[in-house]
PLY file of the C-alpha trace (Angstrom):
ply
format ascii 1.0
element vertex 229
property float x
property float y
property float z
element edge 228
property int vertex1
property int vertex2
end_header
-66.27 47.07 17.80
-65.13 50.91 17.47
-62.16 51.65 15.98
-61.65 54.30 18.48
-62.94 53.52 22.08
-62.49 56.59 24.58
-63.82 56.06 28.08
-63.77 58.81 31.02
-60.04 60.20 29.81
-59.15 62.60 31.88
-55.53 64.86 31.68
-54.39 66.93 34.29
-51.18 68.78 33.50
-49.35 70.00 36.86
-47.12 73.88 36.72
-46.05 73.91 40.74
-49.07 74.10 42.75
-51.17 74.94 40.01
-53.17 72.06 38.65
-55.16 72.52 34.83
-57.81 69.67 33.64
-57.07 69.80 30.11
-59.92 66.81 29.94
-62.80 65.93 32.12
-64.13 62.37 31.79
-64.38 62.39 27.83
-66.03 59.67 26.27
-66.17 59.08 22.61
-67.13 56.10 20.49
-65.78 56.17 16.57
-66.78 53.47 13.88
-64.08 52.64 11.13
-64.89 55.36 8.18
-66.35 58.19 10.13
-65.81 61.79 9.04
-65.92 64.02 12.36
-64.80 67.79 12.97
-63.40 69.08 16.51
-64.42 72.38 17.08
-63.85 74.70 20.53
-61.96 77.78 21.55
-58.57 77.71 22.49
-57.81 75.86 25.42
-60.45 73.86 25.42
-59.05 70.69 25.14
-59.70 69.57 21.90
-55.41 69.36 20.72
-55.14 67.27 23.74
-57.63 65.08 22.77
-55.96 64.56 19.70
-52.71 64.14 20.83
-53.92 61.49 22.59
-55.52 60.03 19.96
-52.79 60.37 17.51
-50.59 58.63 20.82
-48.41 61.40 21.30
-49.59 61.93 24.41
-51.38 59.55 27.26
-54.33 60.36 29.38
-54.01 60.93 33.20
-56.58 58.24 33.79
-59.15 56.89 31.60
-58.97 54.21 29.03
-57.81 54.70 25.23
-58.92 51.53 23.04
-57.77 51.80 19.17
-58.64 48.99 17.36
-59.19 46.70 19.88
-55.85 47.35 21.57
-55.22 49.17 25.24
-52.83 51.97 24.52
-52.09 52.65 27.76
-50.36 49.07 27.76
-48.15 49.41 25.20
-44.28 50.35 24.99
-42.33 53.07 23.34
-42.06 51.05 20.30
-44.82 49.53 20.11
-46.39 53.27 20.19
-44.46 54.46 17.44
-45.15 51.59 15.20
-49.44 52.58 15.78
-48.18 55.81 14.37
-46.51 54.66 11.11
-49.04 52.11 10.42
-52.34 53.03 11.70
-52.23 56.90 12.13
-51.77 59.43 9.22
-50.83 62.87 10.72
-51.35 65.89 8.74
-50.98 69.76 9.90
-51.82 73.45 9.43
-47.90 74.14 8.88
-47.12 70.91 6.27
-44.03 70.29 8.27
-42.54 69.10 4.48
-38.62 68.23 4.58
-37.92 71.52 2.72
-34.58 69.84 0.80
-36.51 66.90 -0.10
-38.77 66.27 -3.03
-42.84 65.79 -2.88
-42.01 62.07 -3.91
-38.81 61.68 -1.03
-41.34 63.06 1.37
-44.25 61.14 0.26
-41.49 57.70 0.83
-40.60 59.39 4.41
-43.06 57.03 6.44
-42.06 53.78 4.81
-38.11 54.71 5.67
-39.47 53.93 9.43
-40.95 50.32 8.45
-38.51 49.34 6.00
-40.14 48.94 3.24
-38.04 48.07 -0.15
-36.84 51.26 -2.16
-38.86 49.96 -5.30
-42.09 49.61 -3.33
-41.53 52.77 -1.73
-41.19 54.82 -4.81
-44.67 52.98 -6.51
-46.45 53.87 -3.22
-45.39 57.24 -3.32
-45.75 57.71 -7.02
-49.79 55.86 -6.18
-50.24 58.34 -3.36
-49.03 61.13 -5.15
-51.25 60.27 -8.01
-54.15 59.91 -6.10
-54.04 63.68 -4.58
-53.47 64.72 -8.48
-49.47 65.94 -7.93
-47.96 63.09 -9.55
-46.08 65.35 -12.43
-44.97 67.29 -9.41
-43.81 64.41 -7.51
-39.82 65.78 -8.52
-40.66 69.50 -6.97
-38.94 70.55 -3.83
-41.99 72.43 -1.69
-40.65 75.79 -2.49
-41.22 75.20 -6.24
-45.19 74.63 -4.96
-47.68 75.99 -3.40
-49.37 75.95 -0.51
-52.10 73.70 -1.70
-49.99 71.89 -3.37
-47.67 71.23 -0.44
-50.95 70.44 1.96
-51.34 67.51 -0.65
-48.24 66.39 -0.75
-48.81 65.92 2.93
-51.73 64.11 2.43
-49.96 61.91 -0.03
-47.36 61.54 3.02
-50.24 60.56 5.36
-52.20 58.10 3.39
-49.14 56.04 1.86
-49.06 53.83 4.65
-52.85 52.73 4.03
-53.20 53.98 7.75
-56.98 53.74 8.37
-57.15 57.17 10.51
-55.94 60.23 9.15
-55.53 63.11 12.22
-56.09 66.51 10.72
-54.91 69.62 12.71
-56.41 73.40 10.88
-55.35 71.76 7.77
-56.72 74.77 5.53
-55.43 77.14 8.29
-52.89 78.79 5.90
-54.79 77.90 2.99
-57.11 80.31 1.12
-60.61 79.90 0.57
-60.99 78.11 -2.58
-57.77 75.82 -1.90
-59.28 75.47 1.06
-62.23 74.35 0.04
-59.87 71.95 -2.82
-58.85 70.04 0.23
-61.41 69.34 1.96
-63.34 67.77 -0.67
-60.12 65.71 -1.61
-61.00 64.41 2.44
-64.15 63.93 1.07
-63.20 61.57 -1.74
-60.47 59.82 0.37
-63.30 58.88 3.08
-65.79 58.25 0.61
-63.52 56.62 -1.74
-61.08 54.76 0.68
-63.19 54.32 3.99
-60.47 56.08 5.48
-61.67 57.78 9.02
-61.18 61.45 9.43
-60.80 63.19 12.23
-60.46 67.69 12.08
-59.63 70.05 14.18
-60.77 73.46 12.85
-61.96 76.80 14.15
-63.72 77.13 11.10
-67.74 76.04 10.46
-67.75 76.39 6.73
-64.57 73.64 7.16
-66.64 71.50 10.20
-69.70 71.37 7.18
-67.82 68.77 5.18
-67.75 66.31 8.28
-70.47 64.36 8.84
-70.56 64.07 12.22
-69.02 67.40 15.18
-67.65 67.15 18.35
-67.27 70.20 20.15
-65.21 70.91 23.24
-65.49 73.29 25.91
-63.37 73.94 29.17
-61.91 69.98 28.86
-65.68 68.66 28.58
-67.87 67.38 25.06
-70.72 69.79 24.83
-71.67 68.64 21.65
-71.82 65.15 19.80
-73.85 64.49 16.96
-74.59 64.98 13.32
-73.53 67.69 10.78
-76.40 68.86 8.73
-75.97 69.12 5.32
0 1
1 2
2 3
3 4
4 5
5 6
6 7
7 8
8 9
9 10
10 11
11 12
12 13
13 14
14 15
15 16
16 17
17 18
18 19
19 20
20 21
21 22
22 23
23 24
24 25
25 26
26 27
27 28
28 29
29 30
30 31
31 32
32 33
33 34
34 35
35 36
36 37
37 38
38 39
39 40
40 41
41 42
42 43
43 44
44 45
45 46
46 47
47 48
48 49
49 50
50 51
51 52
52 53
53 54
54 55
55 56
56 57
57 58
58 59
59 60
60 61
61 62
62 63
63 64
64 65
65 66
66 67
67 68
68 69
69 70
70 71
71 72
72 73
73 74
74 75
75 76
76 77
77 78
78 79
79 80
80 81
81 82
82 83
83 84
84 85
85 86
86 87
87 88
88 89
89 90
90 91
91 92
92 93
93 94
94 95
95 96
96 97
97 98
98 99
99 100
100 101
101 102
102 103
103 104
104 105
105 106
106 107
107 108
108 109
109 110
110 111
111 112
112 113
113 114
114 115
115 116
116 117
117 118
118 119
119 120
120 121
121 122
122 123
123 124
124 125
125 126
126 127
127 128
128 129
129 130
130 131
131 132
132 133
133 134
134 135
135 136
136 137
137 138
138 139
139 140
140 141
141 142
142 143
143 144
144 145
145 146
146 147
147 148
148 149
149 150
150 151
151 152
152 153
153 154
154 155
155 156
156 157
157 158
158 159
159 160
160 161
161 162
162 163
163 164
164 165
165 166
166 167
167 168
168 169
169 170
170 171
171 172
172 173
173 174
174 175
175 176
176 177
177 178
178 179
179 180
180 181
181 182
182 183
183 184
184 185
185 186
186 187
187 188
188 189
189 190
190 191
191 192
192 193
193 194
194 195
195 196
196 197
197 198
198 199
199 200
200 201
201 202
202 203
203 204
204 205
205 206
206 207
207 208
208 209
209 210
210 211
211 212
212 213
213 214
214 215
215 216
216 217
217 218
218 219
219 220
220 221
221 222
222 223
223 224
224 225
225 226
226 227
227 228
């Protein structure tokens, strides 16, 4: 069984008479501990397709399976707990509580489950250790930098044990070289951890450390298969 089961989604967003298809009958199929990339121009569908995915957002018709469970079926609640438990979201901007420490915002996800303060702070201080900032872990984000912040929202992503991690441009305001840091930190965490990655990036020197691209085009899949190495 897929971990992620998408069959014929489509989206149509409505603006008066004026009706956009965002997605036309998009089908994908992703195993547990696949590395994929989702490349297109703007406006080709591709954040809607992972807004979906991430359940921020639900298709217009269509069917969204995620691990073994119809999305469409489930409450408000019930949606939010898939995205504390099963869904790691990580993003171009960091979105870091700027008053908070890398450790307090690494702990931010297990406020929403309740997990106990000790146990938070190990998992944190585990995560944290695991991206290599754990003698940061007391820095606010302005004391770091922007590598070192994209980690810490890694850190924030994976404490959880979530087995997806969403990534949106993630080395978007990166440079280069920490931008090239990152992704093979992905690379370790999917080898290392099984964890499934999914990226969104503009970039095809970023796409070349998935193993597997989708691209979009005008709401439709163009392109499906493997990334050659």
């Amino acid at each position: 069984m897929a971990l992620i089961d998408v069959q014929e989604i489509k989206k149509v967003y409505k603006f008066g008479d004026l009706q956009v298809d965002a997605l036309r009958d998009i089908s994908v199929f992703i195993e547990k501990g696949e590395f994929i990339s989702i490349m297109g121009p703007s406006g080709s569908g591709k954040s809607t397709f992972m807004n979906i995915l991430g359940c921020l957002d639900k298709p217009t018709s269509g069917q969204y399976i995620l691990d073994g469970a119809n999305v469409d079926n489930l409450k408000r609640d019930e949606l939010a707990e898939i995205r504390n438990k099963k869904i790691g979201f990580i993003f171009q901007g960091f979105n870091l509580l700027q008053r908070a420490s890398a450790l307090e915002n690494v702990e931010l996800p297990m406020l929403y489950n309740g997990t106990p303060a000790l146990e938070r702070r190990e998992k944190a201080l585990s995560a944290l250790k695991l991206v290599g900032l754990l003698e940061r872990a007391h820095h606010l984000p302005t004391q770091l930098s922007g590598g070192q912040q994209q980690r810490v929202a890694i850190a924030r992503a994976i404490v959880n044990d979530a087995p997806i991690i969403l990534a949106d441009e993630p080395t978007g305001n990166l440079d280069s070289k920490t931008g090239a840091e990152i992704m093979e930190l992905f690379v370790r965490l999917n080898k290392e951890s099984n964890i499934t990655l999914i990226l969104v990036t503009h970039e095809h020197d970023i796409a070349a450390y998935s193993r597997r691209m989708v691209r979009f085009l005008d709401g439709s899949i163009i392109e499906d298969g493997r990334v050659n190495k």
